[in-house]
Structure formats: C-alpha cells, structure tokens
N, C-alpha and C positions, 0 to 999 in steps of 0.2 A: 425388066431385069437389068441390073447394074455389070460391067462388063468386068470382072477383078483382075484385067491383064492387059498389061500394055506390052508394048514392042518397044527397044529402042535398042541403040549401036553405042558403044561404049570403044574408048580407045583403048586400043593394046594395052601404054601403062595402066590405065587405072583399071582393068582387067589383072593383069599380073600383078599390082597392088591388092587389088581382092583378094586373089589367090592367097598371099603371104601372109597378111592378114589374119584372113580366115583361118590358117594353121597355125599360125602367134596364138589368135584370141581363143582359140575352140570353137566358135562360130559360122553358123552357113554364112555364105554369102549374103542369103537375102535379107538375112538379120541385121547384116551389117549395111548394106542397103538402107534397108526399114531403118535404122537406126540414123543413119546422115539424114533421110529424107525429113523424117519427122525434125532432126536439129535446125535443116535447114527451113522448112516452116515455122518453126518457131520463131528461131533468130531473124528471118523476114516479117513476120508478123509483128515483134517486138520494134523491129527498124521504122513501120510503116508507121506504129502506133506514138513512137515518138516524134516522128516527123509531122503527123498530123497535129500533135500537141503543139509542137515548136510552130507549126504554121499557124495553127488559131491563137497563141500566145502574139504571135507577129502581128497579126490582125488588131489584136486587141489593146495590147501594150501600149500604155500614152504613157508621157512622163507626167508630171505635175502641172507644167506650164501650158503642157498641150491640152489636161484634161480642163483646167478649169480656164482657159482660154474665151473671152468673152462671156463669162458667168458675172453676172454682176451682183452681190450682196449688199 
C-alpha cells in the first residue's frame, strides 16, 4: 500500500503566506499546495526536457566544415 502523507516543516512565512492566501483565493490550503506542487513538476520537468534537447543538440551539432571534413567526392 502506497503511503498518501508525508511530513515536512514549513517556515513561518510561507505558513502565514498560506493562510492569506487561502482566505484571498477561497481555497484550502492543500489545494493551494497541490496546486504549486504540481506547477512545480511541471515547470522542472519542462527545464529537464530542454536541457536534454540542448545537450543532445550539442553533441550532435557539426557546422558544414566539420561535418564533411575529410569526405572526399
């Protein structure tokens, strides 16, 4: 069985940030939790997924000179 609760300690402000928050948006808390969590997955996921582009583009990227460098026709 998968365990749906973690523990963790949060700093005062961003505790009373919650709070204000929460009564701004109409929103629980953990909604608004859930809701950073998942953006920030996201927006890591999207960081990784271009960095790995840009790294196998690096890898691969020849210029002209370099690709047909010792090609003889």
């Amino acid at each position: 069985m998968i365990d749906n609760q973690i523990d963790f300690t949060l700093k005062s402000d961003t505790i009373e940030n919650l709070k204000i928050f929460s009564e701004i948006l109409k929103k629980d808390i953990g909604q608004i939790v859930e809701e950073a969590i998942e953006e920030y997955i996201s927006n890591t996921q999207k960081q990784m997924l271009e960095k790995n582009i840009s790294d196998e583009n690096a890898m691969t990227n020849l210029d002209y000179d370099e690709f047909w460098d010792g090609v003889e026709i």
